[in-house]
C-alpha positions, 0 to 999 in steps of 0.5 A: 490486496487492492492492486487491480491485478487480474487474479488469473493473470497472477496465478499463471506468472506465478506458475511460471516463476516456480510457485505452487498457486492453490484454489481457483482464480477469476479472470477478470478482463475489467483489470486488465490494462488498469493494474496500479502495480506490474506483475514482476513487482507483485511477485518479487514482494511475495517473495521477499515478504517475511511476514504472516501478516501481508498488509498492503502499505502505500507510501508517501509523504504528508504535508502537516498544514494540510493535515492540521488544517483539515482536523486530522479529519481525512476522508480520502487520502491520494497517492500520486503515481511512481510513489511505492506500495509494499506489505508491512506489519506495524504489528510485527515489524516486518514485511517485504521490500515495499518495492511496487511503483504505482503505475498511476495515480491511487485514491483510498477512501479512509474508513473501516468497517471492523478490520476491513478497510484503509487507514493513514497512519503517520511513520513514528515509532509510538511507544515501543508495542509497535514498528515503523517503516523508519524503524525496521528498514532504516529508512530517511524521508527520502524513502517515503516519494512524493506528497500524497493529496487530502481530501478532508472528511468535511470538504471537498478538495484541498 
């Protein structure tokens, strides 16, 4: 999960909150100060989580003529800052909360490399073998925050 929180710094709050936390966990000072998401966020979006699957998932809103413009070819997508992340499973159709606000700004190369990596996937209930955020949660637009920013694969800034 790519939220910059310091690993040790999370084993301990989890500690504290009662949780067994298993195998060694690194400090790593250069996460300190620049975490996207506070510790209190992380902790009650394990807890809430209902789902094996645990996949990261930010938020936020498209603008459709910027992404038909750029091809449907997105290279880095920008979400801005107060917007939410949270896990979810289209897969599964579970998650949790979706309840940490980033503290800043957040910008995701979109590429894969086999199942390692970051993908836009628009929120649409597809053909039934997979689940929405609007699906599960019953959510409106309004659930969904602020615009996120495209950066198309063949230029530079949008």
């Amino acid at each position: 999960m790519t939220t910059s929180l310091n690993p040790a710094k999370v084993k301990r709050f989890l500690a504290e909150k009662g949780i067994t936390v298993y195998g060694r966990c690194h400090y790593r000072r250069s996460r300190d100060g620049r975490e996207l998401v506070s510790y209190e966020d992380f902790h009650r979006e394990l807890v809430n989580s209902c789902c094996g699957a645990n996949l990261l998932t930010y938020t936020g809103k498209v603008n459709l003529r910027e992404l038909y413009e750029s091809g449907f070819s997105v290279a880095k997508v920008t979400i801005p800052k107060d917007n939410y992340c949270g896990i979810f499973s289209s897969m599964y159709g579970g998650g949790s909360a979706i309840g940490m606000r980033l503290r800043s700004d957040v910008t995701l190369e979109l590429e894969t490399v086999g199942y390692r990596g970051y993908r836009l996937v628009l929120d649409a209930s597809g053909s039934g073998l997979d689940y929405s955020i609007g699906r599960v949660y019953g959510v409106d637009d309004s659930f969904f925050d602020g615009t996120v920013k495209l950066t198309p694969a063949n230029h530079e800034t949008v």
